[in-house]
C-alpha positions in Angstrom: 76.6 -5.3 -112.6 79.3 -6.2 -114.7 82.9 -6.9 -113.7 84.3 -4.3 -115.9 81.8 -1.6 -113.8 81.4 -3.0 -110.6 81.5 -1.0 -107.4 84.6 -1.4 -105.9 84.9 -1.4 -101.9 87.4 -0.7 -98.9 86.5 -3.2 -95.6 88.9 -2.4 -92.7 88.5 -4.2 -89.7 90.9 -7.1 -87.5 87.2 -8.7 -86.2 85.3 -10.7 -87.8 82.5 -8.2 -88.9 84.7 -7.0 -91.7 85.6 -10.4 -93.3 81.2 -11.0 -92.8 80.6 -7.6 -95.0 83.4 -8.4 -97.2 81.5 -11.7 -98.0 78.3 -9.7 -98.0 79.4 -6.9 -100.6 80.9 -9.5 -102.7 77.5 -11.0 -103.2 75.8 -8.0 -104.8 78.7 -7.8 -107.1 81.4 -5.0 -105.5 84.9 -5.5 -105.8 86.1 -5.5 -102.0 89.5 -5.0 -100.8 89.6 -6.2 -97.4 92.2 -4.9 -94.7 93.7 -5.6 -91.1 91.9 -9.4 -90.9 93.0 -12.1 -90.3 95.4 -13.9 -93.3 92.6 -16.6 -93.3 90.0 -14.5 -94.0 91.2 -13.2 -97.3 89.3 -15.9 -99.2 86.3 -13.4 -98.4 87.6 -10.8 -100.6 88.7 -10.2 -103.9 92.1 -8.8 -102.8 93.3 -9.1 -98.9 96.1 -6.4 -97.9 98.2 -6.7 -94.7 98.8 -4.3 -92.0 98.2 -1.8 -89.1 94.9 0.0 -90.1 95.9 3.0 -87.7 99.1 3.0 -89.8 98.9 6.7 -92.0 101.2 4.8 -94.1 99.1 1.7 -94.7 96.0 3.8 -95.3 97.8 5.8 -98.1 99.5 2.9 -99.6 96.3 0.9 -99.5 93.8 3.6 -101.2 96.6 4.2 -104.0 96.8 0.1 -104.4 92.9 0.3 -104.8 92.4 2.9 -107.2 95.9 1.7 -109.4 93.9 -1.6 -109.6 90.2 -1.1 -110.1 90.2 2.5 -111.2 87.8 3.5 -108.5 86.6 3.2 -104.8 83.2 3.9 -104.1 82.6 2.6 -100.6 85.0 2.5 -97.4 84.0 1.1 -94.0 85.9 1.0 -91.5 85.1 -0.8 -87.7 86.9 0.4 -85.2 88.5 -1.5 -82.3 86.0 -2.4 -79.7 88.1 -0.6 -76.3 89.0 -2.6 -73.7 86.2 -1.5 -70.6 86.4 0.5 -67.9 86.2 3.6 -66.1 87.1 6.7 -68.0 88.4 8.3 -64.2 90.9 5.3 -63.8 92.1 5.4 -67.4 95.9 6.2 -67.9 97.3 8.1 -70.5 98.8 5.5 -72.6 95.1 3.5 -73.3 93.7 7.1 -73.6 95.9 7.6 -76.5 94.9 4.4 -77.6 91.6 4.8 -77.4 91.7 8.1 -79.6 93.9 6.7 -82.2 91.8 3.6 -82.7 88.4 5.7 -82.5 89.5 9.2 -83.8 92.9 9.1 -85.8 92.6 5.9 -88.0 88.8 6.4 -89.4 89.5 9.9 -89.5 92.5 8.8 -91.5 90.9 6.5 -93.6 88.5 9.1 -94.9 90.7 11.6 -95.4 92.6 9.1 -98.2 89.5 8.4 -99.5 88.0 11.2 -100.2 91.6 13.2 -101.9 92.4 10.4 -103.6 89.5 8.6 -104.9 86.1 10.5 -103.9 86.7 13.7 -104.4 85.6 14.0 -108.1 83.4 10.9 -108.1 81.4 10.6 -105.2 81.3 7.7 -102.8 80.1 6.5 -99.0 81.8 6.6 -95.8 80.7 4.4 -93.4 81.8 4.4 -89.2 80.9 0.6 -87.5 81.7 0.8 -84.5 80.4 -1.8 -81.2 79.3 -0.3 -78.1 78.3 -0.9 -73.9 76.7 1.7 -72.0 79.8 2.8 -69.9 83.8 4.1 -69.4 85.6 5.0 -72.5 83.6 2.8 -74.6 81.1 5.4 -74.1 83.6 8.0 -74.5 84.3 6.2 -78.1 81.4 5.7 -79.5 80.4 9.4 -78.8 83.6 10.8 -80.3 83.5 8.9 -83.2 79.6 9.9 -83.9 80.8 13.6 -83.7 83.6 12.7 -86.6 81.5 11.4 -88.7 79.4 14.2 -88.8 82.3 16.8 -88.7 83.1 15.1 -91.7 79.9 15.1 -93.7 79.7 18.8 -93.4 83.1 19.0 -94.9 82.6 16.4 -98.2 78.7 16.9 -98.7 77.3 16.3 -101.3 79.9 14.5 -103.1 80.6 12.2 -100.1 77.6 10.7 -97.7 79.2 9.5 -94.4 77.2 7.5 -92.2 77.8 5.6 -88.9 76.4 2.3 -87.6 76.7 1.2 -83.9 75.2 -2.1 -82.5 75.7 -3.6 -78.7 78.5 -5.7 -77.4 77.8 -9.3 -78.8 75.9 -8.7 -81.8 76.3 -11.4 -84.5 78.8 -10.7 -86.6 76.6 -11.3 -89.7 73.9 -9.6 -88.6 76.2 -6.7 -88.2 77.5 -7.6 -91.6 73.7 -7.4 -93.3 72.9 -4.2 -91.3 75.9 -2.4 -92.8 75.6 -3.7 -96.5 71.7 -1.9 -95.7 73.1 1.3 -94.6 75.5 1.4 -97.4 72.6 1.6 -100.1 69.9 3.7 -97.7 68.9 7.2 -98.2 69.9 7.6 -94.4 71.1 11.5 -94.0 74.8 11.9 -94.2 76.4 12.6 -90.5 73.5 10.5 -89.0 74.7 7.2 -86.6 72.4 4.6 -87.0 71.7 2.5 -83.2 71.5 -0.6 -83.8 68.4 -2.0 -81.3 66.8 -5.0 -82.1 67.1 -6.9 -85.6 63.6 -5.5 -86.9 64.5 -2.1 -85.3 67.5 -1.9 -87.4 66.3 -2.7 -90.5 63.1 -0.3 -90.7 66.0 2.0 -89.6 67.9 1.9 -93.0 65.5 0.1 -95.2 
């Protein structure tokens, strides 16, 4: 693909599975803007933007800054916070908010920018990454952020596919990296969450 009509993608994450895709789409030719990581993983990306990725402002500012540059956006991911754990009953109001903002609001956020301001008329992916343990409110957030993404790909189908991917607590970063980059090129339904099992499991999954 050539630079002039490459693919250009959105990475948001502050761990270090979105600087590992960023890598990863920038080998099969996509222009990746990369946002919330780490200054020193900018070298990853083609452009590296600071900020709060709950932030409505910094989503706005950033899609705008995309599509001013590059003319297009054609894939956004965003990973979500992993929670901190615990029991759902003992959890007070102010990491409950927390929870929903970083689970609910910002990727809801993300692809509501996306889609009015660069999808809209010419198509694109949504995908969800989230990491998940069997228990509390990361339970909780993992099941409310599978029921947004398929609330939203009822409401953008077909000219948006949204797509999810969850994989256990510990899973290597790259791994994660390679099983997103998969997902963002499979015929997987839009509104389907890919679980993430073991490495072969994964990639019959979205192969």
């Amino acid at each position: 693909m050539s630079p002039g009509n490459a693919q250009v993608a959105v990475v948001v994450g502050t761990d270090p599975v979105a600087p590992a895709l960023a890598r990863r789409l920038r080998t099969e030719g996509l222009r990746v803007c990369l946002v919330g990581a780490d200054p020193a993983d900018g070298a990853h990306a083609d452009w590296a933007l600071p900020g709060d990725p709950t932030d409505v402002d910094v989503q706005s500012r950033v899609v705008r800054a995309v599509v001013d540059r590059w003319g297009r956006l054609d894939l956004l991911v965003v990973h979500t916070p992993e929670p901190a754990p615990g029991s759902l009953l003992e959890c007070d109001p102010i990491a409950f908010r927390a929870l929903v903002r970083g689970w609910v609001a910002a990727p809801l956020g993300w692809a509501q920018r996306a889609y009015w301001l660069a999808m809209a008329d010419g198509g694109g992916r949504v995908l969800h990454l989230a990491t998940t343990v069997g228990a509390g409110r990361v339970a909780l957030g993992a099941a409310m952020l599978r029921g947004l993404t398929g609330l939203i790909a009822a409401e953008v189908a077909p000219e948006v596919r949204v797509n999810g991917l969850t994989a256990p607590q510990g899973t290597d970063p790259e791994l994660f990296a390679d099983l997103a980059y998969l997902l963002s090129r499979s015929a997987v339904a839009s509104g389907e969450v890919v679980e993430a099992g073991t490495a072969a499991d994964q990639l019959e999954q979205v192969a």
